[in-house]
VMD Tcl script that draws the C-alpha trace (Angstrom):
set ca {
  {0.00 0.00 0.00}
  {2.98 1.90 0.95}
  {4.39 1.39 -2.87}
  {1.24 2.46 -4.58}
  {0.95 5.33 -2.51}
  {4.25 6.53 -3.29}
  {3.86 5.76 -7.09}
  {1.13 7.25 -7.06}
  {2.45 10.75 -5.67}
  {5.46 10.29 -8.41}
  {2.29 10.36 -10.93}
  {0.85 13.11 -9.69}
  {4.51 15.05 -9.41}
  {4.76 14.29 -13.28}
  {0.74 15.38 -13.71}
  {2.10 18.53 -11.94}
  {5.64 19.02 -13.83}
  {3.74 18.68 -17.05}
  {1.07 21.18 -15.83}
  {3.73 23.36 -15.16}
  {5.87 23.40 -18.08}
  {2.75 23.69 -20.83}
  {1.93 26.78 -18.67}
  {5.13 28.25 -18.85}
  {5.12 27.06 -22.85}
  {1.50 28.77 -23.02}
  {2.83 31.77 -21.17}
  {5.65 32.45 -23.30}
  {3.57 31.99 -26.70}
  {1.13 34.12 -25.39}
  {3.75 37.00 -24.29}
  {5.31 35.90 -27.94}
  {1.85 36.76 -29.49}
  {1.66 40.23 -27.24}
  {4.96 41.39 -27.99}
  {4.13 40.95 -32.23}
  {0.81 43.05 -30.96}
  {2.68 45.31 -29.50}
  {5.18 45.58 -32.51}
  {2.68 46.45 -35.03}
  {1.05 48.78 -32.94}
  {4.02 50.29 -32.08}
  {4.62 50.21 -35.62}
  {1.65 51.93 -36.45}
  {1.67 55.00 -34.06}
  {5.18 55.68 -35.42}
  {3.85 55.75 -38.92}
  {0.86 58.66 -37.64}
  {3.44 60.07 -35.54}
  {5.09 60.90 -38.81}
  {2.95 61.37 -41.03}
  {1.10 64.01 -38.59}
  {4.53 65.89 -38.76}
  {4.53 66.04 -42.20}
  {0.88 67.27 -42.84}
  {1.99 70.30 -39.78}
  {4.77 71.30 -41.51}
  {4.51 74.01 -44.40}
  {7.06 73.18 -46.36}
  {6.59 69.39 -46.94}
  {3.50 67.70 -48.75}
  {2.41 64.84 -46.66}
  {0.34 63.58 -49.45}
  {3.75 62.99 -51.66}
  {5.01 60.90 -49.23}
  {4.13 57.39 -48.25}
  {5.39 56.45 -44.92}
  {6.04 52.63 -43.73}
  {7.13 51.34 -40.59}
  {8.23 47.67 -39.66}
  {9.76 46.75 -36.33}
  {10.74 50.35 -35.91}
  {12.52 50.95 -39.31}
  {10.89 53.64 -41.25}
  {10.82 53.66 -44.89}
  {10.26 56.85 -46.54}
  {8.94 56.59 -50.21}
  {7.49 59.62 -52.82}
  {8.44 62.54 -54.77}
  {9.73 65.86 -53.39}
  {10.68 69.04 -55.19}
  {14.11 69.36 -53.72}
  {16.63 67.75 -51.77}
  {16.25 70.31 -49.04}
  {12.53 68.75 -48.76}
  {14.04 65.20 -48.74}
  {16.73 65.85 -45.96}
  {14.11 67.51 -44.34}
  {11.57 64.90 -44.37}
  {14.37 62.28 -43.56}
  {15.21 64.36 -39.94}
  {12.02 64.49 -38.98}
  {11.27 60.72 -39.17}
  {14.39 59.86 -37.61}
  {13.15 62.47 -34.67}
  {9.77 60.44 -34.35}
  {10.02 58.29 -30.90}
  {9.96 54.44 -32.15}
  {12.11 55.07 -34.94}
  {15.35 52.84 -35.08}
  {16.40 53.45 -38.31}
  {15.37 55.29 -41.61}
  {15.38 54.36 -45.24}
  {14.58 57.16 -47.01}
  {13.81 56.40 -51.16}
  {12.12 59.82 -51.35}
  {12.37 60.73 -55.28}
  {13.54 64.04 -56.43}
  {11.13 65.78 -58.97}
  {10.15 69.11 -60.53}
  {6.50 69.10 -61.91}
  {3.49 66.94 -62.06}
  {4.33 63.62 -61.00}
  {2.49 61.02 -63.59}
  {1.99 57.66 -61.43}
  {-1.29 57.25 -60.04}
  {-0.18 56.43 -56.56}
  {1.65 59.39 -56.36}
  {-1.11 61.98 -57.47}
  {-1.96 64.63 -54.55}
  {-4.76 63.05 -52.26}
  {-7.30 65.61 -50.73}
  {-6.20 65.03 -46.51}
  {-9.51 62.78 -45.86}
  {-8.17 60.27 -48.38}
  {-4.86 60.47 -46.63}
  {-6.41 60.04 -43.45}
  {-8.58 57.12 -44.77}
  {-5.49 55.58 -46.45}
  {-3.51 56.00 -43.03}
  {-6.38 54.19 -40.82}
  {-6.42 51.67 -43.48}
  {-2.54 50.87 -43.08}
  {-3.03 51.00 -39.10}
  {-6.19 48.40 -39.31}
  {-4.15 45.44 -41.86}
  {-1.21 45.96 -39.34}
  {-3.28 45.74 -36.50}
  {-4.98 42.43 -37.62}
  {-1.80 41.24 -39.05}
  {-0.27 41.91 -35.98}
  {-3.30 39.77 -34.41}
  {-3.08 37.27 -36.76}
  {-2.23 33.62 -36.13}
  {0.52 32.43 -38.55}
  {1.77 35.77 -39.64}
  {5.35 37.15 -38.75}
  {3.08 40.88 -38.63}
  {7.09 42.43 -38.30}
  {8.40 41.14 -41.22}
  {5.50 42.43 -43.54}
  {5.39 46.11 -44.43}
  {1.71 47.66 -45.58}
  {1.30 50.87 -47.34}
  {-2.28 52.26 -48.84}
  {-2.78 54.56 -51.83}
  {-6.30 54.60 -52.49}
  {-7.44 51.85 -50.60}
  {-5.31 50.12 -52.01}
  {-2.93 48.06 -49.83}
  {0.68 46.83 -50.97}
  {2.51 44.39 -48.68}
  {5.96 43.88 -49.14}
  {8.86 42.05 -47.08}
  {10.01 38.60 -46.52}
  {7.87 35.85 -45.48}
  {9.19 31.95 -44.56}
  {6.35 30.05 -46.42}
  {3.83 30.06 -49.45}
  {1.03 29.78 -46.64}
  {1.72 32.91 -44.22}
  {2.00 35.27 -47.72}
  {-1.75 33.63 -48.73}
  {-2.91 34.57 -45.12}
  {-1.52 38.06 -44.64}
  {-3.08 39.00 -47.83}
  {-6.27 37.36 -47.28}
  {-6.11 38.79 -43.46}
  {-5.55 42.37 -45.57}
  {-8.72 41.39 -47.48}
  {-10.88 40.93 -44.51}
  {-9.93 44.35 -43.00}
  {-12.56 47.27 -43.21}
  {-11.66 50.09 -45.50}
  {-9.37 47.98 -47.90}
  {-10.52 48.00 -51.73}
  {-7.60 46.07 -52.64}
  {-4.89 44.19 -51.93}
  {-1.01 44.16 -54.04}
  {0.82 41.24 -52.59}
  {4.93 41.67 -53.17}
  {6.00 39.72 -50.19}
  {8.73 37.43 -51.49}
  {8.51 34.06 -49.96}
  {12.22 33.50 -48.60}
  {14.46 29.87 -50.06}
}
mol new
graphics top color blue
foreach p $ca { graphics top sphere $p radius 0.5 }
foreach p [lrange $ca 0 end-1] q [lrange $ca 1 end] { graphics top cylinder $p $q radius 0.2 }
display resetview
């Protein structure tokens, strides 16, 4: 009686130790899941942060100049009139708290600019474009399966482009089908580059 009784309490110590590690293994996927939550929308208050500078500041044209941020690296991307405006727009993203590093791809160009995409935007489509962005990366951020930090999302439009790196044929289906889902999106322009 003695023996089952004590074979029984090394059961139950197992029972525990198991208990104990897929709570600790829960714990950490959930704090795994929070922190990508917490990236993207840290990603996407840097992006207003920015792009709220821009539309303050008189000698810039927010609406020229698409900005992107993934796991705190801001890409800048657009036409300016000068390189003044360019270096300009440049400081003031890498003065934007979140911002780790800056890309910035802005184009230099005198007179109408010709791509759609690039076409002045009255500010309520800029603001509807910019909520847009901030809802995919939210629910890619949310997302089960999807790397949200290795994805970048930009609107034009309503229309949203994802670019980056993903590992497999699957998580580039669901991030643009997640983008589909979202409210406000008209379309979706998947260049995420599966990686291998």
């Amino acid at each position: 009686m003695l023996q089952n009784a004590s074979k029984a309490m090394v059961r139950l110590m197992a029972m525990a130790f198991v208990v104990m590690v897929f709570n600790g293994c829960a714990q950490q996927s959930v704090r795994a899941e929070d922190k990508e939550l917490s990236h993207g929308v840290h990603d996407a208050a840097t992006t207003v942060r920015i792009k709220t500078a821009y539309l303050f500041n008189r000698h810039l044209n927010a609406f020229r100049i698409n900005v992107d941020t993934v796991d705190g690296a801001v890409t800048l991307q657009g036409v300016v009139k000068s390189s003044i405006q360019k270096d300009l727009a440049g400081e003031i993203a890498r003065n934007a708290d979140g911002v780790k590093v800056v890309r910035n791809e802005l184009q230099v160009g005198d007179g109408p600019v010709d791509a759609p995409e690039e076409v002045d935007r009255t500010f309520s489509q800029a603001a509807l474009d910019a909520t847009t962005t901030a809802s995919v990366k939210l629910a890619l951020a949310i997302a089960k399966g999807v790397k949200a930090s290795e994805i970048g999302v930009s609107t034009r439009w309503g229309t949203v482009v994802l670019s980056g790196q993903v590992t497999t044929r699957d998580e580039k289906k669901l991030a643009e089908s997640t983008a589909r889902g979202t409210e406000g999106v008209k379309d979706v322009v998947n260049e995420i580059q599966v990686r291998g």
